[in-house]
N, C-alpha and C positions, 0 to 999 in steps of 0.2 A: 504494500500500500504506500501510495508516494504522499508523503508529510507535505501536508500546506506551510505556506511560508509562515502564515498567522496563527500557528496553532498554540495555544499555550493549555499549562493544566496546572490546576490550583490540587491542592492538598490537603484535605480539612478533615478534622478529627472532632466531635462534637456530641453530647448526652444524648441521648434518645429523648423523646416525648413524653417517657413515665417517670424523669427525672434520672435519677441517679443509676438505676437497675441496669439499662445496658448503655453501648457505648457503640458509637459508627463511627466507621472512618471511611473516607468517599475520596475518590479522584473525579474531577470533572472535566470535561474535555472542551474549551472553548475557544471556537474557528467559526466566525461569521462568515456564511453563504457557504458553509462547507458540511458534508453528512455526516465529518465529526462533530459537527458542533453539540452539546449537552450532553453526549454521552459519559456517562457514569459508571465508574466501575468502584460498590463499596463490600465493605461485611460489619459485621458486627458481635460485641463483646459483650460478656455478662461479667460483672464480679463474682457471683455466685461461685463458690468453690465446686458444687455436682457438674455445671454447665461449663468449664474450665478441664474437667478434669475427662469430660463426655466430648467436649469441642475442641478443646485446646485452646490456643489463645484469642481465636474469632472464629469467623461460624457463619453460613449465611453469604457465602461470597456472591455476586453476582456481577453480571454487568447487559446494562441497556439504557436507555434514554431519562432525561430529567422528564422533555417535557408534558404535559400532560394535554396539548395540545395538539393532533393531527389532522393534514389533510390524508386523500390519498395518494398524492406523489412524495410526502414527507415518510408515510409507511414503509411505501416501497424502498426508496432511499434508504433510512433505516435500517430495514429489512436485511437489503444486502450486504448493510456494512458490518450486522451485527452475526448475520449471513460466514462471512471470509474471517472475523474473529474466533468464531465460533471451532471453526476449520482449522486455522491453523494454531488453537489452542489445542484442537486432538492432535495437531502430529508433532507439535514437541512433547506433549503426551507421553505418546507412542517413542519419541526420540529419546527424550530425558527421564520420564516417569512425570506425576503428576505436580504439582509446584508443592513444595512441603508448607509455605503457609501463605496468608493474602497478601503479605511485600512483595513475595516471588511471585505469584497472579497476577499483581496488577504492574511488577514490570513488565513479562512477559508482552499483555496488552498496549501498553504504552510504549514497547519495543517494534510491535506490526504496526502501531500507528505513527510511528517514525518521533518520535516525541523524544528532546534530547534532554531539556530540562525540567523540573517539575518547582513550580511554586509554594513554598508549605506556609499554609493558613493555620497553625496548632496552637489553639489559646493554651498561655501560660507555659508552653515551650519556646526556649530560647533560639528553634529553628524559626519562627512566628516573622514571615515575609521575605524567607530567603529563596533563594534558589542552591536546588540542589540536582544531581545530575541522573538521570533516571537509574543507571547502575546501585546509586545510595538508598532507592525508594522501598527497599524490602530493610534496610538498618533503619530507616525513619518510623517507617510502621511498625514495625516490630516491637522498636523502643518507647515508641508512643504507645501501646496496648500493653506493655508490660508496666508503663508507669500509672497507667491507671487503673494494673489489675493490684498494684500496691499500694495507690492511694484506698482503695477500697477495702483494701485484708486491713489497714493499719487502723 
């Protein structure tokens, strides 16, 4: 997949909805006028010691679109882009084995979509508006999800 020139990806780590109980951490993809634009690639964390110990340290990976708006030529679009992810997610798969956690997933992604550096949006971490290079994005996440499976045990 050939990388736009405008592509950029934010990096944001952030409490879920029911407050403290779990935790997301989200890549977002944004290239105006381009089929990468909103795509998202997140998971998500429990403090919970059974759902750590059942998940590991996130749980829930996914990746497809923010928006909650479609026409039909935006589906399509979409479709195919999430289509050739999807794809060459199975043959490094089949190549590597499966990514051992969501840092290594979501470089993987951010690797087929040509993506060199990544933005980190991490409240109350010191990486908070840096750039960092998508090789570091699975020590960023990782670090992030372990520090706040310890704010939570403490």
């Amino acid at each position: 997949m050939k990388k736009p020139a405008d592509l950029q990806v934010f990096l944001r780590a952030e409490n879920g909805a029911l407050g403290s109980e779990y935790f997301h951490v989200m890549a977002e993809l944004s290239c105006p006028y381009s089929e990468l634009d909103g795509l998202v690639a997140q998971c998500q964390a429990d403090h919970r010691p059974e759902h750590k110990e059942a998940f590991g340290t996130s749980y829930a990976w996914e990746v497809g679109y923010a928006s909650v708006w479609a026409d039909e030529e935006f589906c399509r679009a979409k479709t195919k882009v999430l289509g050739r992810i999807n794809r060459q997610m199975r043959r490094w798969d089949e190549k590597f084995g499966p990514p051992q956690d969501f840092g290594r997933y979501l470089q993987r992604i951010l690797e087929h979509v040509g993506a060199e550096t990544v933005l980190c949006q991490i409240k109350g971490e010191s990486l908070e508006g840096c750039n960092v290079a998508v090789r570091e994005v699975p020590h960023v996440v990782e670090r992030t999800l372990r520090k706040f499976h310890e704010k939570k045990a403490a």
